[in-house]
C-alpha positions in Angstrom: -20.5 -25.9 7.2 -19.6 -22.9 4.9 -18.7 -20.6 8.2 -16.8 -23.7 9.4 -14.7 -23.3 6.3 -14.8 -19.6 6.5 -13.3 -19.6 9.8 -10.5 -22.4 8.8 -9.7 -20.3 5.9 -9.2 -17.0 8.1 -7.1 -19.0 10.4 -4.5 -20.4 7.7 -1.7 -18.1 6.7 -2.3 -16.3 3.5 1.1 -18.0 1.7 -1.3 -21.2 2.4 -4.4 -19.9 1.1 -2.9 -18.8 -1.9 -1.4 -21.6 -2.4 -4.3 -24.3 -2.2 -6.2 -22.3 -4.6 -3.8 -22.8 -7.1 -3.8 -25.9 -6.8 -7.3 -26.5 -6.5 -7.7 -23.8 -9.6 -4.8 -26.8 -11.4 -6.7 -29.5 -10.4 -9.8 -28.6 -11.9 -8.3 -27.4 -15.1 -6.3 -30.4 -15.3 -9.5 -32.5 -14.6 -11.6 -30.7 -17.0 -9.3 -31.4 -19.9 -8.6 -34.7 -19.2 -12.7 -35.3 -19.1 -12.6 -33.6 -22.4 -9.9 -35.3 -24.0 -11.5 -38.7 -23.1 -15.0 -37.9 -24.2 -13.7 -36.6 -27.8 -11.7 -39.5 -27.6 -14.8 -42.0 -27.0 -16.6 -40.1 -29.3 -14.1 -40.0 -32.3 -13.8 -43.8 -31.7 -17.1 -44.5 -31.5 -17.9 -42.3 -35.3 -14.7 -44.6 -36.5 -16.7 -47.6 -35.5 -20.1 -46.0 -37.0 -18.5 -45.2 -40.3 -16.9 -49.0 -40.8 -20.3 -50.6 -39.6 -22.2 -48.5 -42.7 -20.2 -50.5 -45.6 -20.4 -54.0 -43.6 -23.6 -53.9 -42.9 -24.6 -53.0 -46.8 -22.2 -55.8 -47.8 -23.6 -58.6 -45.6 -27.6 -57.1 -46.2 -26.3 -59.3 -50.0 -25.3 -62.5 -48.2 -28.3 -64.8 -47.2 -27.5 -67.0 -43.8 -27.3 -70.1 -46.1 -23.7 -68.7 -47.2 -20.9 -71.0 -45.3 -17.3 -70.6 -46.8 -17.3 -74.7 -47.5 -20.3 -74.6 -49.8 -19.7 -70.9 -51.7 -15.5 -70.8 -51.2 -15.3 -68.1 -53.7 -18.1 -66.0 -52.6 -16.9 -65.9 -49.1 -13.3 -65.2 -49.8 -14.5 -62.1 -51.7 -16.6 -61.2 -48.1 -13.3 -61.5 -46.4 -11.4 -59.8 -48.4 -13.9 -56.7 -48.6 -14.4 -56.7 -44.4 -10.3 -56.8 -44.6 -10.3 -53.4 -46.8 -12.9 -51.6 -44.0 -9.8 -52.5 -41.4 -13.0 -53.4 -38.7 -11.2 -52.9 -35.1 -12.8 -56.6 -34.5 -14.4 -59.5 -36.9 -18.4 -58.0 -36.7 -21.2 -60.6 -35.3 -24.0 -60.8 -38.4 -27.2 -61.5 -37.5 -29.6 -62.5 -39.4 -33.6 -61.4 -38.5 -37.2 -62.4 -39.9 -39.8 -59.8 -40.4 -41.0 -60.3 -36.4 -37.3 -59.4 -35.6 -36.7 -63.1 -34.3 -32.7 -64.6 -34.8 -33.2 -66.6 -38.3 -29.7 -67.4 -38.6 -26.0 -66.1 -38.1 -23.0 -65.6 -40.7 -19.7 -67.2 -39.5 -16.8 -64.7 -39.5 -14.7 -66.1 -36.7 -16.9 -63.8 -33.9 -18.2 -66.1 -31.2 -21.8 -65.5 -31.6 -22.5 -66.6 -27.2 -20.6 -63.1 -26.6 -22.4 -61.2 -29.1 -24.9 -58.0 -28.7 -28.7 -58.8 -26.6 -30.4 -57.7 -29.3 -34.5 -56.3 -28.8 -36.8 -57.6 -31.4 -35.9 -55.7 -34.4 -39.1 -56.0 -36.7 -39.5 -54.3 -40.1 -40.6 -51.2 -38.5 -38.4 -50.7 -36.2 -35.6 -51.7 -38.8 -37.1 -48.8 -40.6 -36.9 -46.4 -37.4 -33.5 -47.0 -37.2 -32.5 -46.8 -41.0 -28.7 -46.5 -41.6 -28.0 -44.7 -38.0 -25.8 -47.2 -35.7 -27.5 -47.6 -32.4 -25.4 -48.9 -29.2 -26.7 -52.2 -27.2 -25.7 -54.2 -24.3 -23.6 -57.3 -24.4 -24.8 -60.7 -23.8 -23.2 -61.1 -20.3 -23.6 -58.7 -17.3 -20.0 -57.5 -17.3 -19.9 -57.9 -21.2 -18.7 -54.4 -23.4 -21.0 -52.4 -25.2 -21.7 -53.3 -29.0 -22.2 -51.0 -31.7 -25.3 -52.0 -33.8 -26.7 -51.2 -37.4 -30.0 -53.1 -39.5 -30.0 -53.1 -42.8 -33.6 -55.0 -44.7 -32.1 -57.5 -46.7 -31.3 -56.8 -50.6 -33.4 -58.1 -53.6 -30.7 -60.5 -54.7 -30.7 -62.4 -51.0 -33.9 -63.8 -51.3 -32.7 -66.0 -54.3 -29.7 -67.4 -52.2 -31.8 -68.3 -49.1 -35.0 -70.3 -50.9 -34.0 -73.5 -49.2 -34.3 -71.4 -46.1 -36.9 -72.5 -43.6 -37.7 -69.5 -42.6 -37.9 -66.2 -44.8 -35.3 -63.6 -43.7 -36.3 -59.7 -43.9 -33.2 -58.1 -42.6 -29.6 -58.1 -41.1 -28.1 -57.2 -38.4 -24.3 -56.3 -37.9 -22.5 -55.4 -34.9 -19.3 -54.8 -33.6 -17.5 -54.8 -30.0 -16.6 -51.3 -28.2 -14.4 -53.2 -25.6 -11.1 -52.8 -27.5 -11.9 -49.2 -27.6 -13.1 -48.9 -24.2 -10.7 -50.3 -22.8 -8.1 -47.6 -24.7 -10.2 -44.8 -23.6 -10.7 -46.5 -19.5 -6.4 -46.8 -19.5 -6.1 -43.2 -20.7 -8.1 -41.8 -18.2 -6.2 -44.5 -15.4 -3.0 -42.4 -17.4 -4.6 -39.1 -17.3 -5.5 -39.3 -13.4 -2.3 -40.5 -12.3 0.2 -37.8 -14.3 -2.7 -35.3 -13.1 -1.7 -36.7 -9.4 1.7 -36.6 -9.6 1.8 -33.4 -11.4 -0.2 -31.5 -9.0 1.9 -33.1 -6.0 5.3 -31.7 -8.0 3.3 -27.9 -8.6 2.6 -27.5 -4.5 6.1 -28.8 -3.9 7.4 -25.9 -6.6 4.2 -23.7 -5.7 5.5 -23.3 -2.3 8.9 -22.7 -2.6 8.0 -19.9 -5.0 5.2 -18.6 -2.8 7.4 -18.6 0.1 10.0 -16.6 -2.4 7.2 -14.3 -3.6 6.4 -13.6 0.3 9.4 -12.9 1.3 9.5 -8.9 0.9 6.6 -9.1 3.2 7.4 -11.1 5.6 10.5 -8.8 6.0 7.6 -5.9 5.9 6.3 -7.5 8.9 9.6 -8.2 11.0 9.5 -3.8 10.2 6.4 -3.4 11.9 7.5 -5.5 14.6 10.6 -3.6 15.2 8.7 0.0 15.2 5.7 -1.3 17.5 8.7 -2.9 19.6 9.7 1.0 19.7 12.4 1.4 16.6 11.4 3.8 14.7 14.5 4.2 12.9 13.6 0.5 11.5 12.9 0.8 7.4 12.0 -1.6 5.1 14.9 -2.8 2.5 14.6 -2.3 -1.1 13.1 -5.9 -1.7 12.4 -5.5 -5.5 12.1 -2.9 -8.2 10.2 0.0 -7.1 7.6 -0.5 -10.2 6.3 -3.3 -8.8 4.0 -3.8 -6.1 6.2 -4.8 -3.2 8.7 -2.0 -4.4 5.8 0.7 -4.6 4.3 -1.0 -0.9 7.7 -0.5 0.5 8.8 3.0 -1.0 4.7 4.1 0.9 5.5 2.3 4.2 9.2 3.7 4.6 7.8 6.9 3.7 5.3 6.7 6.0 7.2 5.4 9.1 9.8 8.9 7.9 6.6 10.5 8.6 6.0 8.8 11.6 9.3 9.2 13.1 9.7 12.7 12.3 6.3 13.4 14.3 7.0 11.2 17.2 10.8 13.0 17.2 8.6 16.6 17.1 6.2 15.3 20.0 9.4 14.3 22.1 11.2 17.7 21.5 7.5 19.9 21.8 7.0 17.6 25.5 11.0 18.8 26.4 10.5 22.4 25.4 7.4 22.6 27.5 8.5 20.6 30.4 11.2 23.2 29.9 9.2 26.4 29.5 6.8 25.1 32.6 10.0 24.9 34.9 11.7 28.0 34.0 8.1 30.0 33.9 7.3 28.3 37.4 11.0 29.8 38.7 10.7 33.1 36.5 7.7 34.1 38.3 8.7 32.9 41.9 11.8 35.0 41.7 9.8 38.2 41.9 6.9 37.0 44.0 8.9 35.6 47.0 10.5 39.4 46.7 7.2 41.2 47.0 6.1 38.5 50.0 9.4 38.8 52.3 9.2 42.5 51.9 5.3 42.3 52.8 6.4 39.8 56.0 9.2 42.2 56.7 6.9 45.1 57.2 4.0 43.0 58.8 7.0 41.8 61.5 7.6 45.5 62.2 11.0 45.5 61.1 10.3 48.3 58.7 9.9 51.6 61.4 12.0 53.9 60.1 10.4 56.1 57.4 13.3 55.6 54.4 13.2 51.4 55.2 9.5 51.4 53.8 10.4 53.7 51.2 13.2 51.5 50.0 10.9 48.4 50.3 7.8 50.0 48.6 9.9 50.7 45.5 11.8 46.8 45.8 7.9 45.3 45.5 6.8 48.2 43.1 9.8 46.9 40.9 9.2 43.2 41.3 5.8 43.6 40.3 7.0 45.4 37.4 9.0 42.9 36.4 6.8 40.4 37.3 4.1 42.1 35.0 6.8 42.3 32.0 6.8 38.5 32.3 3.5 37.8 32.3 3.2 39.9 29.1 5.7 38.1 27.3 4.1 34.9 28.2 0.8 36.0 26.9 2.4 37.7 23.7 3.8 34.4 23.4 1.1 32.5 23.8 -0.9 34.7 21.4 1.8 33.6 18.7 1.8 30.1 19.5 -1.9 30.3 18.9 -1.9 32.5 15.9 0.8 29.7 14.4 -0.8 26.7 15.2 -4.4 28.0 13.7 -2.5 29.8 10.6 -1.1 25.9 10.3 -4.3 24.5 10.3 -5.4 26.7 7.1 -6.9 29.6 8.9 -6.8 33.1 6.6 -7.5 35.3 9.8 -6.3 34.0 13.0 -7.3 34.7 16.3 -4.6 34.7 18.2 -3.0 37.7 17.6 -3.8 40.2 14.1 -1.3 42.1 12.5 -2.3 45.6 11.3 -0.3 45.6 8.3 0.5 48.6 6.1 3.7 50.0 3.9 6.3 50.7 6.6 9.4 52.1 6.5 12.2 50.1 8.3 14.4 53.1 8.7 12.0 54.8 10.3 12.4 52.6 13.1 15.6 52.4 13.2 16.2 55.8 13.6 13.6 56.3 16.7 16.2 53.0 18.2 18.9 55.3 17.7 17.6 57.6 19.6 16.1 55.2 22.2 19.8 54.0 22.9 21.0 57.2 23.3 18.3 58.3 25.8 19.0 54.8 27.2 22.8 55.1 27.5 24.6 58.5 26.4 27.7 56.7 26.8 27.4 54.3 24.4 28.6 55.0 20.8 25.5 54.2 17.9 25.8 54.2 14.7 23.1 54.1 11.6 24.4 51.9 8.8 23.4 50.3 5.6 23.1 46.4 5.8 26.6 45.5 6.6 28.1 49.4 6.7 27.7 51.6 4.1 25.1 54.2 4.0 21.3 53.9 5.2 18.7 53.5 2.5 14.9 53.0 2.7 13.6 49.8 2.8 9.8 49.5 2.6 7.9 46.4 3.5 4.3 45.4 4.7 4.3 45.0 8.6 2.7 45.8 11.3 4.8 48.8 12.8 3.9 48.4 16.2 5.2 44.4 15.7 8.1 45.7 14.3 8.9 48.7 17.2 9.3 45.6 19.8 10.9 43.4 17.7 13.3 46.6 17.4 13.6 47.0 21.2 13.7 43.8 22.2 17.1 43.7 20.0 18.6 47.0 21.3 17.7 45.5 24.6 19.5 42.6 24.1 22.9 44.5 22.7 22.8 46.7 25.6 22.2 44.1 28.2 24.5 41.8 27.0 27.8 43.7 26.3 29.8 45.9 28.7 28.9 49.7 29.2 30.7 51.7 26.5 31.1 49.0 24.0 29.8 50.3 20.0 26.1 49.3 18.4 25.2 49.8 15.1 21.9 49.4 13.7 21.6 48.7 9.7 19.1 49.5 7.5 18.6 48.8 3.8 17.7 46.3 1.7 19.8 42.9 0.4 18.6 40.1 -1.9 15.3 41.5 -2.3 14.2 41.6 0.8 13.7 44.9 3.2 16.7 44.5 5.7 17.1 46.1 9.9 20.1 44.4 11.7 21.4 45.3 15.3 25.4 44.7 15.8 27.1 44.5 18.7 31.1 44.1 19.7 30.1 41.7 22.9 31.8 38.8 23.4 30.0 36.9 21.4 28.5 33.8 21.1 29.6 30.1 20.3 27.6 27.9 18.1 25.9 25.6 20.5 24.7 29.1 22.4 24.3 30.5 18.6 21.7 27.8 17.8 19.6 28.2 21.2 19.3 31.8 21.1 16.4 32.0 19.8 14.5 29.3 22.7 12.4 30.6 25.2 14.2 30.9 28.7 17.4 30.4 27.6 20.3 32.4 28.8 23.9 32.1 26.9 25.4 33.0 30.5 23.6 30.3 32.9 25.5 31.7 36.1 23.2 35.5 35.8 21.5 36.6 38.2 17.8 36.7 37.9 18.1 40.3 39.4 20.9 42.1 37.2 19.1 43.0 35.0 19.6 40.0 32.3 15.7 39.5 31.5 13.8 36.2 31.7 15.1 34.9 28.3 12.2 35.6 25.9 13.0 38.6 24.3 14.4 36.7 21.2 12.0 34.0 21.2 9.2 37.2 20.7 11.5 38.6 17.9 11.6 35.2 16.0 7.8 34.6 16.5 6.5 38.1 15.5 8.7 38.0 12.5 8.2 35.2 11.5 3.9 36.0 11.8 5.9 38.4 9.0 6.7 35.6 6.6 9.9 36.6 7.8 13.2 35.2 9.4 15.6 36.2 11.6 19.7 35.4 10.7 22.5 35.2 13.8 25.6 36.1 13.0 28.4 35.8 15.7 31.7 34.3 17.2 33.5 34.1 20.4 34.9 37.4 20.7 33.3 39.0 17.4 30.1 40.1 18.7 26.7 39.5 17.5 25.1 40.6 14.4 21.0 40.2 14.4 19.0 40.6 10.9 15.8 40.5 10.2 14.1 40.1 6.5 11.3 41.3 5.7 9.6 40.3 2.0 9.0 43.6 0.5 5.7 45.9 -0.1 5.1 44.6 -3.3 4.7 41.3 -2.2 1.3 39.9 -1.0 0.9 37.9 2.0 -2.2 36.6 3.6 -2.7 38.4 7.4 
């Protein structure tokens, strides 16, 4: 029986559950009192009886049974007027008992005597037992009301009123009826059980409307949660009540959560894009050089290569290809090792394993005095200057890096300037510090970049000029994906700077040497 409950109870809806308890919880409170109330009740009418049968039943312990109002008038005028002063709820039944506790006789007060109390032989010693304390009996008829009875052995002075008496009376017996006072008490709790009905009926009416109120916020919670596992996850909760309460505070968690949520599903989506992305372009970076290598390999297997300066000019085509195909494969390892060093450092890893920067004080303009020279070896043509940050003059700027990092972050940069922007065309290379931080920039007059290109620079495989050809020369779009990554294994960033037809500008900050980071 309790797990049949149990199982009913699970299956009603909380607004329901909470709701009958109340009113169960009501109930019983309602019931208890009104018990209570009724039994104090009884009880403070029964002590109101008790107290009024103690002077009656001392009054009529003087009055012998012989005592009738025709043959003493005066003496029983003065007995009426003294039960009229006690204000009894009804006229008391007197009963007069001999020393065996046998009826001897009965006063006549109005009572009718048939309807009295079914009194038990009341001797002298259980007269004594009693004493003064009121005791209750039955009445005389099955469905008769309870009586209320106190003895009393009969005074000195009664004896000498009662000698013509037959038989010698030793005590009295007065009594009065409960029924008036029963039936008060009975039609108070009839009262009592109906407003208790009614009342309870009008609380679950009111009780649900304001449980269904009070619910509200979360029943909106759950149309929420229905919209996000139906695959919203834009949906938030609305600001249901004041955020001190707890439907504000449950709301203000779940919206932050499901922020949370969307901002990691959004992060999934773009991380499954970018390597969808990176998987296509790697697949088509390396085929480029490897279908190279095999149609010179078929060539020569076909015998189309006879003459001595065709296999010359095809061994240096595959010896090139694979050196470009083994550049790629580097920077996809390199990259790789980053990745890995990023996503350990993230999980709270002091020393990762992917890839571990020596670093020691370096000197930025170091560097970029060796690029200097590199793009003069690389192109004499080109005009390079050495700069401050922004122009002015060069000035050292020491920070904590690994320098061979920092060298091919360098060239990858100069690279990029000399790739991307026609022969002859200016570079400047900056060094300094600015803002605190140590400062090496690489400038170009190209032609530029536009914002959407400006804010993809930096992704893997990505070429601002879609329609060059694998094979000019243009690289397989990582270059600037390694300079963001190893910088930023610097605790470091890398700013863009350009505009169609103002060049680019690209700086890298570095935190200075006196600042600590963990490697």
């Amino acid at each position: 029986m309790p797990y049949r409950l149990l199982r009913f109870a699970l299956r009603v809806s909380l607004r329901s559950r909470l709701l009958l308890l109340t009113v169960i919880l009501l109930a019983v409170g309602l019931l208890a009192s009104t018990v209570v109330v009724n039994h104090l009740l009884r009880g403070y009418l029964q002590g109101r009886a008790d107290s009024q049968l103690r002077p009656a039943a001392t009054l009529f312990a003087h009055i012998p049974p012989t005592l009738t109002p025709s043959s003493h008038p005066a003496l029983s005028r003065a007995a009426a007027a003294r039960l009229s002063a006690l204000n009894l709820f009804d006229m008391p039944v007197v009963v007069y008992l001999d020393a065996q506790g046998r009826r001897v006789g009965t006063l006549d007060l109005g009572a009718d005597p048939d309807s009295g109390p079914r009194l038990t032989a009341l001797d002298r010693t259980a007269v004594a037992a009693h004493g003064t304390r009121p005791f209750t009996v039955p009445g005389q008829g099955d469905d008769g009301p309870r009586w209320r009875v106190t003895v009393r052995p009969l005074a000195d002075t009664a004896p000498l009123l009662a000698r013509t008496s037959e038989q010698q009376v030793a005590s009295v017996a007065v009594a009065t009826s409960m029924g008036r006072a029963d039936a008060t008490v009975d039609q108070l709790w009839t009262i009592s059980l109906s407003v208790t009905a009614a009342l309870l009926a009008a609380l679950a009416v009111v009780g649900w409307f304001a449980v269904r109120s009070g619910f509200r916020p979360l029943t909106r919670i759950e149309e929420t949660a229905t919209a996000i596992a139906a695959g919203d996850l834009s949906h938030r909760v609305p600001d249901l009540a004041d955020p001190r309460t707890e439907v504000g505070r449950l709301a203000t968690v779940i919206n932050e959560m499901l922020g949370q949520i969307e901002t990691a599903f959004a992060a999934r989506h773009r991380s499954e894009a970018r390597m969808r992305r990176f998987v296509a372009d790697a697949s088509h970076e390396l085929r480029t050089p490897l279908v190279g290598i095999k149609g010179s390999t078929d060539l020569h297997r076909m015998g189309a290569l006879s003459a001595p300066g065709d296999i010359d000019r095809t061994m240096t085509r595959i010896a090139g290809e694979a050196e470009r195909l083994a550049r790629l494969v580097e920077d996809l390892l390199k990259l790789a090792r980053l990745d890995e060093a990023e996503a350990t450092a993230g999980a709270g890893t002091a020393n990762p394993t992917g890839i571990a920067l020596q670093l020691a004080p370096t000197d930025l303009r170091t560097l970029a005095v060796d690029a200097l020279h590199d793009v003069r070896a690389l192109d004499p043509t080109r005009p390079v200057d050495l700069t401050g940050p922004d122009g002015g003059t060069p000035a050292t700027a020491a920070a904590l890096a690994d320098e061979a990092a920092l060298r091919q972050v360098v060239s990858n940069l100069v690279g990029n300037a000399i790739t991307h922007t026609p022969a002859g065309s200016p570079i400047r290379i900056g060094v300094g510090t600015a803002d605190g931080h140590a400062v090496l920039e690489v400038a170009d007059q190209g032609p530029g970049l536009t914002d959407e290109q400006a804010e993809r620079a930096f992704e893997r495989f990505y070429r601002a000029d879609s329609s060059r050809s694998r094979t000019s020369g243009a690289g397989a779009g990582l270059g600037l994906s390694i300079v963001q990554s190893l910088v930023t294994a610097h605790h470091g960033r890398v700013e863009l700077t350009t505009g169609p037809g103002r060049g680019a500008t690209f700086r890298v900050l570095l935190p200075p040497v006196t600042d600590t980071h963990p490697t």
